[in-house]
C-alpha positions, 0 to 999 in steps of 0.5 A: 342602125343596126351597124351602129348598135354593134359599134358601140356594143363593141366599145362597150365589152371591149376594154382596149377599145372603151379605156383607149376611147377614155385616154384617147379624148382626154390626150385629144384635149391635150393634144390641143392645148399643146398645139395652142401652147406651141403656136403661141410660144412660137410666135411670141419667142424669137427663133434662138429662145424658141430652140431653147426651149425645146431643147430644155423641154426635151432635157425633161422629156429625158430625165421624165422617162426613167422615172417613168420607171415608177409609174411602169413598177407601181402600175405593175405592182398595183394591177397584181394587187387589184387582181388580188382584191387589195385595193387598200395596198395599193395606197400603201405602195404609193405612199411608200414610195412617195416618201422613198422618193421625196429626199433623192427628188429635193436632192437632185433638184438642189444640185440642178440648181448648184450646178447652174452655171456648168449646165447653162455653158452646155446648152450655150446659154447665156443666163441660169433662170431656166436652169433653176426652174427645171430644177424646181420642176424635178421633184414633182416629175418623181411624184407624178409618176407614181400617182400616174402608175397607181391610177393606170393599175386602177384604171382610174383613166377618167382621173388620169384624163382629167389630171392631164387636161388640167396641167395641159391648160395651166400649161397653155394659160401661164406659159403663154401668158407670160411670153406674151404678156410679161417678156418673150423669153424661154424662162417663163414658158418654162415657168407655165411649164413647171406650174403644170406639173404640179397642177396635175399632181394636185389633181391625181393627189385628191382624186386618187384619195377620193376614189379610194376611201373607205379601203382598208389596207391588210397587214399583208406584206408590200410587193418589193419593187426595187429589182423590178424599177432597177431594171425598169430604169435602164430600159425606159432611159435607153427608150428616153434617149431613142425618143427624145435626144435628136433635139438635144444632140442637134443644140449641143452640135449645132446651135446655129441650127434654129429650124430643126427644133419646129421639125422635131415638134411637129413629129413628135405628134405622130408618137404621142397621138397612139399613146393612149392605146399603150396606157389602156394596154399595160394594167391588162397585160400585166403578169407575175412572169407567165402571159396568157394567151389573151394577154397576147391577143390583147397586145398585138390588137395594141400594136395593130391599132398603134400602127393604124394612128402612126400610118395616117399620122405619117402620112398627114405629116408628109402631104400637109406638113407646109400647112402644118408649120403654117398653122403651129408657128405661122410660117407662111412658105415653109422652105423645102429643107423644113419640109423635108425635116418634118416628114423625116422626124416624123417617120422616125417617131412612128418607130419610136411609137411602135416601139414603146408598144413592145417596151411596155408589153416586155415590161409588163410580162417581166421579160427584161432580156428582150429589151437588152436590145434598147440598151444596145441601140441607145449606145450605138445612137450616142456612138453614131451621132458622136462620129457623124454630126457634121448636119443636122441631116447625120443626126436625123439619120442615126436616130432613124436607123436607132429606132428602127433597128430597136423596133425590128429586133425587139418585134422578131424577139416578142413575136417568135418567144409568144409563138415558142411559148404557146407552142410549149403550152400545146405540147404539155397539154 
């Protein structure tokens, strides 16, 4: 009994652990759903439109990331403002910023949509309708990452859960649905996809009026972002390409290859199960410049905690991934090849998991040389791929050896400057 009382009394005083718990539950339902809408989808699909539309996930995916920029600058932001009692700010950074993005938003989506045809030619696609609805879909991916960035600076997790849950569900019932029941083809999962972005932003958007009623704002001078989200944007793009181009690259340069798309979902599993832990972590290491050494104490119990979930992940993948691609797409005797795929991608993705833990460590303390490293490693990724492409096998490789490179490098740069920054702290006391 008395063990019992002592775990929960843990997860009560220990924030990392309590809000981790809240995230991790939500991303459990999330987790499911996507599970359920990719075992649909893929039944449903033919293997050419299944591809496709991992492919057309992964472009958004891609394009998701920077704009995570906004979700990084306003949770950033926002965390300082809380600490410093002014919540009512905190809604007017977010308004501002909701208006600063709507034009560029419509904008880049108009272009999308103009642009149709060039863009249909490069994934190989033969019709525009996906194209269109991934640029209807462009303007709420700017402003989902802005409510999310204030909800995180908050803390609000039981909100950000929710807005999750409800997008992932819109996501299952629409997509799904229409494959199944209307025609099986990518354009109307992409469909159910774009309805569930908004769906969340509808959600954020109420719930972060509701919570924050009744705060007055100052008249105190807004925090500037705009130095901050420039360099935000190159290192999260950097980060997108490391994470997420394999599928892209292997569509562009290998199209006949329908087998590798199932491969990289399934792996991408093992990034995306730790990720909760990252969300808890970032509004509590957030700084003006200068961490404190509980700020590092809370980031290495992250990364301790992020590499147990990759560690049992990874394994699973490689002792069960026959059953996996039986269960997910109801392949009954998964070849050796995809077998061997899966087990690759997903310890590719367990690097990529551990690094985002560094990225979003770096970019909450403000240390923006350190993740030059990213920047570097994205461009060796598209040099190596553009020179070995001739199997998918090249590419799985050069995205290993990219997010692996990213996470030693960054991990030497953040462990030795935490250990030369208390050792400076010593010596002036």
């Amino acid at each position: 009994m008395k063990s019992f009382q002592s775990i929960f009394s843990s997860f009560s005083v220990d924030d990392i652990l309590r809000h981790s718990s809240i995230l991790f539950s939500g991303m459990l339902v999330v987790h499911v759903c996507n599970f359920l809408f990719q075992m649909a989808v893929s039944r449903a699909l033919p293997d050419n439109e299944y591809a496709l539309l991992t492919a057309f996930l992964a472009v958004l995916v891609i394009i998701a990331r920077p704009l995570s920029t906004l979700t990084t600058g306003i949770g950033h932001f926002g965390s300082l403002l809380r600490q410093d009692n002014r919540l009512g700010d905190v809604k007017r950074l977010v308004i501002k910023w909701l208006l600063l993005t709507g034009v560029p938003a419509f904008l880049l989506g108009a272009i999308v949509i103009a642009f149709r045809e060039s863009l249909a030619g490069f994934l190989h696609l033969d019709r525009v309708a996906p194209i269109v609805i991934a640029g209807a879909v462009l303007p709420g991916l700017f402003w989902v990452p802005i409510l999310g960035g204030a909800v995180q600076s908050l803390q609000f997790f039981k909100l950000g859960a929710s807005a999750s849950i409800v997008g992932v569900l819109v996501r299952l019932v629409f997509g799904a649905g229409f494959v199944w029941f209307l025609y099986p083809a990518c354009g109307w999962a992409m469909l159910g996809h774009g309805l569930s972005v908004y769906a969340s932003l509808c959600v954020l958007f109420c719930g972060l009026l509701w919570m924050l009623q009744g705060n007055d704002s100052t008249k105190e001078r807004l925090p500037s972002m705009r130095f901050y989200l420039i360099q935000s944007f190159f290192v999260l793009a950097a980060y997108a390409v490391l994470f997420t181009a394999d599928v892209v690259l292997v569509k562009h340069y290998l199209p006949e290859d329908v087998e590798f798309a199932k491969a990289a979902t399934l792996g991408r599993l093992v990034a995306f199960l730790p990720g909760a832990i990252v969300m808890a972590m970032f509004p509590k290491v957030a700084s003006r410049g200068t961490g404190s050494k509980e700020q590092h104490r809370v980031f290495m119990r992250s990364l301790g905690l992020t590499a147990l979930v990759v560690a049992a992940a990874v394994i699973a993948c490689f002792f069960c991934s026959g059953l996996l691609a039986r269960v997910l797409f109801g392949i009954a005797d998964a070849s050796l090849e995809l077998k061997r795929m899966i087990w690759a991608m997903s310890f590719v993705m367990g690097f990529s998991a551990l690094l985002n833990v560094l990225i979003q460590f770096l970019l909450a303390q403000r240390r923006f040389k350190a993740t030059l490293i990213l920047v570097g490693a994205a461009v060796l990724y598209g040099v190596g791929v553009f020179f070995f492409h001739a199997t998918t096998w090249d590419i799985i490789c050069v995205a290993g050896m990219a997010n692996m490179l990213s996470f030693f490098a960054t991990f030497y740069v953040v462990y030795f400057g935490n250990k030369r920054s208390s050792e400076s702290c010593k010596k002036s006391l």
